[in-house]
C-alpha positions as a Markdown table, in Angstrom:
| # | Residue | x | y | z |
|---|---|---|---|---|
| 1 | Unk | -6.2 | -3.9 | 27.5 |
| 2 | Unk | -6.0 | -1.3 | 24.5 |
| 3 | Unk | -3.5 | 2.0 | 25.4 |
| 4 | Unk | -3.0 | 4.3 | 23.4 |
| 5 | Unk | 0.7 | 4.6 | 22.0 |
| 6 | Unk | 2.0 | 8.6 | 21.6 |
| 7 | Unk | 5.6 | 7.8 | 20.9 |
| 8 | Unk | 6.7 | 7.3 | 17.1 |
| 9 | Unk | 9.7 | 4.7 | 17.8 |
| 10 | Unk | 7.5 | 2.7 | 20.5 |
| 11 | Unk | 4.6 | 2.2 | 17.6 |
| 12 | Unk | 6.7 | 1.1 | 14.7 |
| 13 | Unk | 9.0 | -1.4 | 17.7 |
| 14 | Unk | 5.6 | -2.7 | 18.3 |
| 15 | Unk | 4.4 | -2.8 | 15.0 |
| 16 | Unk | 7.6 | -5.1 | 13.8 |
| 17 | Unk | 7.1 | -7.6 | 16.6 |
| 18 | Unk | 3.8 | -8.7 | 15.0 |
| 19 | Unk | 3.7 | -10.5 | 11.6 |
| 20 | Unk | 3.9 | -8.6 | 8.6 |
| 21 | Unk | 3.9 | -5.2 | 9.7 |
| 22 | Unk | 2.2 | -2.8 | 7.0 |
| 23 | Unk | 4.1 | 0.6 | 6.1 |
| 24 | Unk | 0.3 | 1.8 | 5.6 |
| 25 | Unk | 0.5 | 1.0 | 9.4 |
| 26 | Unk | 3.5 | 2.9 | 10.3 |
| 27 | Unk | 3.8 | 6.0 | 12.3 |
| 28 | Unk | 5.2 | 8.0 | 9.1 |
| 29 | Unk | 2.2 | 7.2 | 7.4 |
| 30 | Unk | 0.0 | 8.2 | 9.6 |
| 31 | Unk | 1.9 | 11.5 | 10.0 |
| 32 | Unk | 1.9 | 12.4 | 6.5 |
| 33 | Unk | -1.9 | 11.6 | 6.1 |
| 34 | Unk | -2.6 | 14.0 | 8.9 |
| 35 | Unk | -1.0 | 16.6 | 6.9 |
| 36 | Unk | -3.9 | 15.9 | 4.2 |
| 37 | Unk | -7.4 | 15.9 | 6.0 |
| 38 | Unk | -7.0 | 13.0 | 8.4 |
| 39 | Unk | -6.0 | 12.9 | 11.9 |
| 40 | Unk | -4.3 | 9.2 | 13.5 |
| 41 | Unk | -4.5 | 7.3 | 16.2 |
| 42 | Unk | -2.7 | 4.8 | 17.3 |
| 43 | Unk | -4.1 | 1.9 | 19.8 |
| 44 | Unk | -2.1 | -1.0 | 21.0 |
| 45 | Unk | -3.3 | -4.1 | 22.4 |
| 46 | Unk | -1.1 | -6.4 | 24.8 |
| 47 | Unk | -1.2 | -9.5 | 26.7 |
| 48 | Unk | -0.3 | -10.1 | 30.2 |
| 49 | Unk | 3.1 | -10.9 | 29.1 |
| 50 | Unk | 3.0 | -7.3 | 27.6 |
| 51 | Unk | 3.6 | -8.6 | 24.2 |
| 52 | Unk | 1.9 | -7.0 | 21.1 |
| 53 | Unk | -1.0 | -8.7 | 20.1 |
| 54 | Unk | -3.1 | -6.4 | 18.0 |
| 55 | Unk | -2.2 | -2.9 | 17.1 |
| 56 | Unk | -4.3 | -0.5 | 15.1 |
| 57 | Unk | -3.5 | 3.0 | 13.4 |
| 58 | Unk | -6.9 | 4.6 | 13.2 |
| 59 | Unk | -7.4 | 7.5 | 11.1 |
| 60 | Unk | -10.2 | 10.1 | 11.4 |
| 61 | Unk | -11.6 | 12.4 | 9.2 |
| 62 | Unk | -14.6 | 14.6 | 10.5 |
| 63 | Unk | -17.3 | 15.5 | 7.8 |
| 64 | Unk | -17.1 | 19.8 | 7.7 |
| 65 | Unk | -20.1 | 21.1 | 9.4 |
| 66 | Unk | -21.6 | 17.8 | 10.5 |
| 67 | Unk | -21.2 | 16.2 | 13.9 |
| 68 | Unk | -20.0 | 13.0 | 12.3 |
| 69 | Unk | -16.6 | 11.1 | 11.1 |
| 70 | Unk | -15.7 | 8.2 | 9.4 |
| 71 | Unk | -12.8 | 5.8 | 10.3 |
| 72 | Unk | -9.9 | 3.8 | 8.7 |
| 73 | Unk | -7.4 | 1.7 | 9.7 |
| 74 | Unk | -5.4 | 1.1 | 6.4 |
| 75 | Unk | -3.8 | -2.5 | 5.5 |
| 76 | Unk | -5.0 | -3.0 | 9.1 |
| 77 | Unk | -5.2 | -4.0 | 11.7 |
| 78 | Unk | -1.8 | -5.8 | 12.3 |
| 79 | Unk | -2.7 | -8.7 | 14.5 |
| 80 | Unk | -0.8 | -12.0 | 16.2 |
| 81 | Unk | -3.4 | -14.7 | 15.1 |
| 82 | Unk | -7.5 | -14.8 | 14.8 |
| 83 | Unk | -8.3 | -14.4 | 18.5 |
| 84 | Unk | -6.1 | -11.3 | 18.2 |
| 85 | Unk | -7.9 | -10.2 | 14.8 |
| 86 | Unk | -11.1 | -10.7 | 16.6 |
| 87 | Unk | -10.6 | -8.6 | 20.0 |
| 88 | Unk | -9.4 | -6.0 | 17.3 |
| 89 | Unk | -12.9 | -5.9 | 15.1 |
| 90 | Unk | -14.3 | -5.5 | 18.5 |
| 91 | Unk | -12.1 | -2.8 | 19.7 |
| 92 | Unk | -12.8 | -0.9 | 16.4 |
| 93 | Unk | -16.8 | -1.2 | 16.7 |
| 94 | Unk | -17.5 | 0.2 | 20.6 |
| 95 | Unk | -14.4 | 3.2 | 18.9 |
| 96 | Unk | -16.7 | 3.7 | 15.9 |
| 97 | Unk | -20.0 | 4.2 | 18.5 |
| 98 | Unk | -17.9 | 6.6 | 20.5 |
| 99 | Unk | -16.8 | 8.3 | 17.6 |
| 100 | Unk | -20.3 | 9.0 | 16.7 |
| 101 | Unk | -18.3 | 7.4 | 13.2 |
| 102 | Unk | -20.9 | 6.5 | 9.8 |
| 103 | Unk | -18.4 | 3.7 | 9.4 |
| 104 | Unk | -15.1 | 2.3 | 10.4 |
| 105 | Unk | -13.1 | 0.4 | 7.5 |
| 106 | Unk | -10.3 | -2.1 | 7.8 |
| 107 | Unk | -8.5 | -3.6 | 5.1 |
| 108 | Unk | -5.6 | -6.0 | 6.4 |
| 109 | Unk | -3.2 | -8.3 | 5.2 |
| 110 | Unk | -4.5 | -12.0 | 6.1 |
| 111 | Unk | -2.1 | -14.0 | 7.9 |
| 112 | Unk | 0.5 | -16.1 | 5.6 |
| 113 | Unk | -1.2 | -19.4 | 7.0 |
| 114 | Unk | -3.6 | -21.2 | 4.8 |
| 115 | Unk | -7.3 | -20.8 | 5.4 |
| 116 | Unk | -6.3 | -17.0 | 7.0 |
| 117 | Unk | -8.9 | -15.3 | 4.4 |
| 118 | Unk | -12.4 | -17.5 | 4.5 |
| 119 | Unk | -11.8 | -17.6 | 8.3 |
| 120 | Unk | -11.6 | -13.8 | 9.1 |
| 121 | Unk | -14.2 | -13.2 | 6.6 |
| 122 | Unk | -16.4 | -15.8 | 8.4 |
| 123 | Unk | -15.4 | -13.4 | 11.7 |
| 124 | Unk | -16.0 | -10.1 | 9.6 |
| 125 | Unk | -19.6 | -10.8 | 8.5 |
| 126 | Unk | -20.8 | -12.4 | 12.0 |
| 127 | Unk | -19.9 | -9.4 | 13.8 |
| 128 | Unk | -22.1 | -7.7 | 10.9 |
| 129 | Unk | -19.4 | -6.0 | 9.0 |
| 130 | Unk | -20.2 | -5.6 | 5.6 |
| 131 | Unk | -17.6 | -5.9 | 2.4 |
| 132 | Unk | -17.4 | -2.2 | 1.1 |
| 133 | Unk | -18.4 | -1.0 | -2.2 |
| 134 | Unk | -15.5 | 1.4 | -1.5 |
| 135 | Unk | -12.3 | -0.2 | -1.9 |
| 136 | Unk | -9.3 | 1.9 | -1.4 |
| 137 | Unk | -6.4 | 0.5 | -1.5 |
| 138 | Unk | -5.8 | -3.2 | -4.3 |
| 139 | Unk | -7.1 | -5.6 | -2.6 |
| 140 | Unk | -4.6 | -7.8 | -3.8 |
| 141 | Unk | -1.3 | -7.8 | -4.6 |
| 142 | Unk | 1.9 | -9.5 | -5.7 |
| 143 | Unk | 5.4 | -10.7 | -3.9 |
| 144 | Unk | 8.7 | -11.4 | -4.7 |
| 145 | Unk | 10.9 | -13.1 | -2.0 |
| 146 | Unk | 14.1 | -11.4 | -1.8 |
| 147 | Unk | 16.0 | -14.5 | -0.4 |
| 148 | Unk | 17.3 | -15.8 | -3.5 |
| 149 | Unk | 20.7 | -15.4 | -5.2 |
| 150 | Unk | 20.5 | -12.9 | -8.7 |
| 151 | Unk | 20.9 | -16.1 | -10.6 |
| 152 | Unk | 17.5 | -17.6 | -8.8 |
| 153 | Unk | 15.6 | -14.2 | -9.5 |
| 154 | Unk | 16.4 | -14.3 | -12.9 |
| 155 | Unk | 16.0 | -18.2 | -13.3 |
| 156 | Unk | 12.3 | -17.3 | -12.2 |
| 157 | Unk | 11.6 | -15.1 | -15.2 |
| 158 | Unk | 9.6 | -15.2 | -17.6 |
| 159 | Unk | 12.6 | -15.8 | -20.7 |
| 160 | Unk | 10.8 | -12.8 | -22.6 |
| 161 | Unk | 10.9 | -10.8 | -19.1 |
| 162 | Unk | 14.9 | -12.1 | -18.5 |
| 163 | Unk | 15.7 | -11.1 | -22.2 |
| 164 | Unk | 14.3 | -7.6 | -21.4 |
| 165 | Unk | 16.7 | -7.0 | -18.7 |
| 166 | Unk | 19.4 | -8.4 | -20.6 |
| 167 | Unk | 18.2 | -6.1 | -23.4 |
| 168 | Unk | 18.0 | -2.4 | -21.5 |
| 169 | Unk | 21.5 | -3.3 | -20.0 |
| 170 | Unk | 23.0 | -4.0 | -23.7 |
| 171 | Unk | 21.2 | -0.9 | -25.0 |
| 172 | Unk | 22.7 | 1.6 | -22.2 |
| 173 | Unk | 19.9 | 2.1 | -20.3 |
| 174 | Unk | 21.1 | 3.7 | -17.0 |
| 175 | Unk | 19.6 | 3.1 | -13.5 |
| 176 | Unk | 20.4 | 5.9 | -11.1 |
| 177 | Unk | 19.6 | 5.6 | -7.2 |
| 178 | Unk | 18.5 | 8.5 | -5.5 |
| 179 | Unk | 18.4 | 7.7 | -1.6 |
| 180 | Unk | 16.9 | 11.1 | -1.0 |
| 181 | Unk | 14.6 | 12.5 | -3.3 |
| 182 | Unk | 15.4 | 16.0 | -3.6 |
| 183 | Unk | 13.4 | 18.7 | -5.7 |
| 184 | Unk | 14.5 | 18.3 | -9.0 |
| 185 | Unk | 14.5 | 14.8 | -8.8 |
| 186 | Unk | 11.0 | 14.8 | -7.1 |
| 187 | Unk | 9.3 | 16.9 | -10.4 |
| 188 | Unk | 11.0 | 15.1 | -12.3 |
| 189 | Unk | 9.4 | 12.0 | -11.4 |
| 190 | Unk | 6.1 | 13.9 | -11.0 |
| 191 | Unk | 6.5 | 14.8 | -15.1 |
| 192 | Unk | 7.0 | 11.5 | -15.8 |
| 193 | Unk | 4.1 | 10.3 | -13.1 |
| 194 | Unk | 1.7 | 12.6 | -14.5 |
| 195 | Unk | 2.3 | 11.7 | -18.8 |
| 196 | Unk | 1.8 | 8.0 | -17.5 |
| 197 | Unk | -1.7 | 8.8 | -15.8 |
| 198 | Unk | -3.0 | 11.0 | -19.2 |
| 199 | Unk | -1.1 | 8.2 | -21.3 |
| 200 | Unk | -3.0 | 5.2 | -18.8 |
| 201 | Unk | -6.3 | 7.2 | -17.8 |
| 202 | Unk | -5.9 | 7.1 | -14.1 |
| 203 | Unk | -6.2 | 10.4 | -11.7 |
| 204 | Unk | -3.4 | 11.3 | -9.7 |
| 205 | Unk | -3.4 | 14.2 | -7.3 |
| 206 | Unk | -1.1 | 17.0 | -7.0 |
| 207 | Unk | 2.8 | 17.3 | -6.8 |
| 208 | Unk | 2.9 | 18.4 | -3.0 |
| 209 | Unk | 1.4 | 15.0 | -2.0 |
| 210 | Unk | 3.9 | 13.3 | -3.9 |
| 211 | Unk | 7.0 | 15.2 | -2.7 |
| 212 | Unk | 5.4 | 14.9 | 0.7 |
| 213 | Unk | 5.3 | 11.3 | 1.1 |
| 214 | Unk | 8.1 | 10.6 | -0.8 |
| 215 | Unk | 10.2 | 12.7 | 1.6 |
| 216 | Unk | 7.7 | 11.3 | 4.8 |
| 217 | Unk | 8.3 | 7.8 | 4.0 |
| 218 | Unk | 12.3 | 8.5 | 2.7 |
| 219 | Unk | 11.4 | 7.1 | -0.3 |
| 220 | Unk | 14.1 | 5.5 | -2.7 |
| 221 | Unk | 13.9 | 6.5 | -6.4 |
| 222 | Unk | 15.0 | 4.6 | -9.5 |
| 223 | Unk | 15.6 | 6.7 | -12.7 |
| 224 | Unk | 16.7 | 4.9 | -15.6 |
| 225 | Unk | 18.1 | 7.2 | -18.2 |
| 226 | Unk | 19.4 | 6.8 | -22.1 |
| 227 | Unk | 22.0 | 9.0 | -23.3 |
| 228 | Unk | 21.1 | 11.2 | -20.6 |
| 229 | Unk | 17.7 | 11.0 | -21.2 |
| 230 | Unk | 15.0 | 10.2 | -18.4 |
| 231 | Unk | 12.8 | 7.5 | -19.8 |
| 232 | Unk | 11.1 | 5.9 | -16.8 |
| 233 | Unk | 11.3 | 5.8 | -12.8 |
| 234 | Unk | 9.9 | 4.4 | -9.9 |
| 235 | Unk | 9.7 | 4.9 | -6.1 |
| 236 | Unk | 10.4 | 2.2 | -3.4 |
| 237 | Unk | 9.0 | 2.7 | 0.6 |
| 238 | Unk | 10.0 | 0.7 | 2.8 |
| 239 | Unk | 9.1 | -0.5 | 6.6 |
| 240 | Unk | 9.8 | -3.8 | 8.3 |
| 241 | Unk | 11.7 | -6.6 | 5.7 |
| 242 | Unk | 9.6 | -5.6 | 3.0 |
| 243 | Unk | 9.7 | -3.1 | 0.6 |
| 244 | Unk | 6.8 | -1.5 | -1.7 |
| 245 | Unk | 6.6 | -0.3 | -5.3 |
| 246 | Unk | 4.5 | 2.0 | -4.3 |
| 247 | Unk | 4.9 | 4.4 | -7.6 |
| 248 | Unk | 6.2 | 3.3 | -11.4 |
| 249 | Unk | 6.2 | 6.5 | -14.0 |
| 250 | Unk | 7.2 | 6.4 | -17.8 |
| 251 | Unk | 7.2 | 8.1 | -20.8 |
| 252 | Unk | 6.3 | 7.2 | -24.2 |
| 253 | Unk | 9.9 | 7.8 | -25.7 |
| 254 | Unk | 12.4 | 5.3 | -25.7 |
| 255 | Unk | 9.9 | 2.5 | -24.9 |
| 256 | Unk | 11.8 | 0.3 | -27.0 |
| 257 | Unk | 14.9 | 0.4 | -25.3 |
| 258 | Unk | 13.0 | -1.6 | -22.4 |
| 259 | Unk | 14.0 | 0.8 | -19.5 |
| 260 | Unk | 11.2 | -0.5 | -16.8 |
| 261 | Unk | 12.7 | -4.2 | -17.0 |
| 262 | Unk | 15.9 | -2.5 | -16.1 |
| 263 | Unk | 14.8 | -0.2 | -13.7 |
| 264 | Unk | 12.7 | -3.1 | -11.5 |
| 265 | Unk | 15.8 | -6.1 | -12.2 |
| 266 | Unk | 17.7 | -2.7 | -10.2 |
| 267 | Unk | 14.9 | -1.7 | -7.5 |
| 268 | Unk | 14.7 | -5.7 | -6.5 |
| 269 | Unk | 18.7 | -6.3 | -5.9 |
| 270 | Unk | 18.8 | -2.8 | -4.0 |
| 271 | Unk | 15.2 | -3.9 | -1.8 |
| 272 | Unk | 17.5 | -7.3 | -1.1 |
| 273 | Unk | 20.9 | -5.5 | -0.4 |
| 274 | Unk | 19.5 | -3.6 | 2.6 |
| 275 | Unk | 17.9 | -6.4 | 4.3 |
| 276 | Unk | 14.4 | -6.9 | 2.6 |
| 277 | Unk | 13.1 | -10.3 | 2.1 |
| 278 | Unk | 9.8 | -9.3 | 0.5 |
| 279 | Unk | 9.4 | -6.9 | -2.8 |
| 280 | Unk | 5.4 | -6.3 | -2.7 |
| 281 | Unk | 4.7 | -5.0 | -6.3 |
| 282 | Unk | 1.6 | -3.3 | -4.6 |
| 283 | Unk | -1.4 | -4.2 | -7.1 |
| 284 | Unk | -3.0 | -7.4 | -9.0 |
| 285 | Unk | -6.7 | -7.7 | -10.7 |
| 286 | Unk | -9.0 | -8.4 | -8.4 |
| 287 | Unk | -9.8 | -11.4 | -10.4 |
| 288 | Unk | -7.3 | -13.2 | -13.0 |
| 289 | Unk | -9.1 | -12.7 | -16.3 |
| 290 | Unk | -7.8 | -11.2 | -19.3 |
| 291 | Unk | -11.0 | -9.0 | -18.7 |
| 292 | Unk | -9.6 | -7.0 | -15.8 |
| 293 | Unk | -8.3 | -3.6 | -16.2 |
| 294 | Unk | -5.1 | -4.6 | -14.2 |
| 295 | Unk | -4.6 | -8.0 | -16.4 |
| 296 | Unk | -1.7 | -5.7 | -18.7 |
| 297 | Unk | 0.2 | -5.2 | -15.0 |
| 298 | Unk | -0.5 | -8.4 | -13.5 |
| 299 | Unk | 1.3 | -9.9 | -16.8 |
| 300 | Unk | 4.4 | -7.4 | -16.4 |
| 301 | Unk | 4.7 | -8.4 | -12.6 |
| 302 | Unk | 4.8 | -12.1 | -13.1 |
| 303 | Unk | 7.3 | -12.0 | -16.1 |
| 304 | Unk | 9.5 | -11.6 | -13.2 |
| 305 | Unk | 8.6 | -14.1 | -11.3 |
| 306 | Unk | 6.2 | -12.5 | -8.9 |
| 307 | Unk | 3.9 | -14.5 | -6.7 |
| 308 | Unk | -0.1 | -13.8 | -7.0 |
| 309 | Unk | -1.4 | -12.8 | -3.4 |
| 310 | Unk | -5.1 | -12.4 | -2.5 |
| 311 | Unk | -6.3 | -9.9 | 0.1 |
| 312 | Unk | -8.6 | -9.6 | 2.2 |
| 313 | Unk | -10.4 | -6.5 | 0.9 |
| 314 | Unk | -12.3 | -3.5 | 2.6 |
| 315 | Unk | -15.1 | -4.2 | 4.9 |
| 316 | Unk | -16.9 | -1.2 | 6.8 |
| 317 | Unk | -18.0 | -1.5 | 10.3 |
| 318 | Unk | -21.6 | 1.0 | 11.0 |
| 319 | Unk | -22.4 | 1.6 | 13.3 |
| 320 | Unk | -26.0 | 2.6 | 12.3 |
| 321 | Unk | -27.3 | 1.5 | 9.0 |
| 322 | Unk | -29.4 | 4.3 | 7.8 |
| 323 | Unk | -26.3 | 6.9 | 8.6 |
| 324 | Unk | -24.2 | 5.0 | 5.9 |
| 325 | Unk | -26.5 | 3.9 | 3.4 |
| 326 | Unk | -27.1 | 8.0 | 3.8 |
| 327 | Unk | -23.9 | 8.4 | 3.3 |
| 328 | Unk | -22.9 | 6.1 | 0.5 |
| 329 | Unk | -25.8 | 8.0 | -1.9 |
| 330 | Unk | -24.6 | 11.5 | -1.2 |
| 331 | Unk | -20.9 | 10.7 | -0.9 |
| 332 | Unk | -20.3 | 12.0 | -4.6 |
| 333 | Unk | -22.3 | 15.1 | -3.5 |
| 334 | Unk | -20.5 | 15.6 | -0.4 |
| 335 | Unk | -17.4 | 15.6 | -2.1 |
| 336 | Unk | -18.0 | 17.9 | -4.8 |
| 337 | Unk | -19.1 | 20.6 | -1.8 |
| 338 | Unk | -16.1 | 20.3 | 0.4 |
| 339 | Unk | -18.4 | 18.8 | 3.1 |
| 340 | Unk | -16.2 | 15.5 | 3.1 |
């Protein structure tokens, strides 16, 4: 039976006591989203036992002016095994018809097992869900396990990636911690954020989002300095035994003195000091070719050593097909009027 959970600490108990609990599931997420156009949900399904077995943090954003939503339940939902996953897709469908919901989208984590992917996208398209042509979130991504000694993480380098390190720490780059991100450290890192989407060509919204979930999620933030110089930073999120690098800024001086090889060999021992056992470097090509635009940052991330993981992807859920394929061709329209 599906209840629905109102209680922050009883969600993210029952999130952790299924496998590989998402922070994009976590109550804090959900929280700070609803502070930026979405509303959450959070539905729990147990067994008779009353243990966990499919849990699903549903937001919903209404379309202004039209008696409609649509529905997401990001890097979810969080599920014990494929029966679970399937009771789940389900769930979500007769909550997208009640919703009166264009579509519902789910993007999880498969499970570690092998075969996890081809079968629950075997159970995705026979319940008539569809692979979107909106994918939020990377579909795949990239893992470092954390329960290794520094001389095994380093041993797993790349030697140009390991001489990197070696050469930041000889050059006097600095790594400073901040546990709490506080306001000058928070636009700070926004600088830096921003100069690396104009220098990179990617949007990135505006600084209140970022000081908000920073702060929401108690992100951890890694400046490494020269001289007294900022030169790069990123931020880590944590929930469960993993942690995310969610956010890497730079600028283009002091390049040379190597300060992101510094700053991740530093966000990696800190992720495994308090308890991690998985750094997710959060993004990989969908496809490895030198042709895809992520190829540059796939090639960083496995100089260290970092393992390639395929996801699952996006899929959408409608409920009525002529209401989304409505809605896929005046999405961009919508958008630009404020009606989504």
């Amino acid at each position: 039976m599906w209840t629905q959970v109102t209680d922050a600490g009883a969600w993210d108990e029952a999130l952790r006591a299924l496998p590989a609990p998402h922070l994009l599931q976590s109550w804090a997420w959900g929280a700070f989203k609803s502070r930026w156009g979405w509303s959450a949900e959070r539905w729990l399904w147990r067994d008779a036992a009353g243990r966990p077995r499919a849990a699903a943090q549903l937001l919903m954003r209404r379309l202004h002016r039209w008696p409609v939503c649509v529905l997401y339940v990001p890097k979810g939902p969080i599920v014990a095994d494929d029966d679970a996953f399937d009771a789940a897709l389900a769930w979500l469908e007769r909550r997208a018809r009640a919703q009166r919901a264009i579509w519902v989208k789910v993007d999880g984590d498969p499970a570690a097992d092998e075969g996890a992917l081809d079968r629950r996208r075997a159970t995705l398209a026979a319940r008539g869900w569809r692979y979107s042509p909106v994918q939020v979130q990377f579909r795949n991504t990239m893992h470092t396990d954390l329960r290794q000694s520094d001389d095994a993480l380093l041993a797993a380098m790349k030697p140009k990636t390991r001489y990197n390190v070696r050469l930041a720490h000889k050059r006097g780059v600095q790594v400073r911690i901040a546990e709490q991100i506080g306001d000058d450290d928070a636009c700070l890192l926004y600088d830096m954020y921003r100069e690396t989407a104009q220098r990179d060509g990617f949007a990135i919204r505006e600084a209140a989002y970022y000081r908000d979930v920073w702060r929401a999620l108690n992100g951890v933030a890694f400046i490494a300095q020269h001289k007294g110089r900022p030169l790069a930073g990123l931020v880590l999120l944590r929930f469960g035994d993993r942690a995310w690098y969610f956010y890497g800024m730079s600028r283009s001086l002091g390049r040379e003195h190597m300060p992101s090889y510094l700053l991740q060999w530093s966000a990696l021992r800190w992720a495994r000091e308090q308890g991690c056992t998985v750094y997710d470097w959060w993004g990989a090509p969908d496809r490895l070719d030198e042709s895809d635009p992520l190829w540059g940052v796939y090639r960083f991330k496995d100089g260290f050593g970092a393992r390639f993981v395929e996801g699952l992807g996006a899929w959408d859920y409608a409920p009525s097909s002529l209401a989304y394929a409505a809605y896929l061709k005046l999405a961009p329209r919508l958008i630009r009027s404020g009606l989504a």
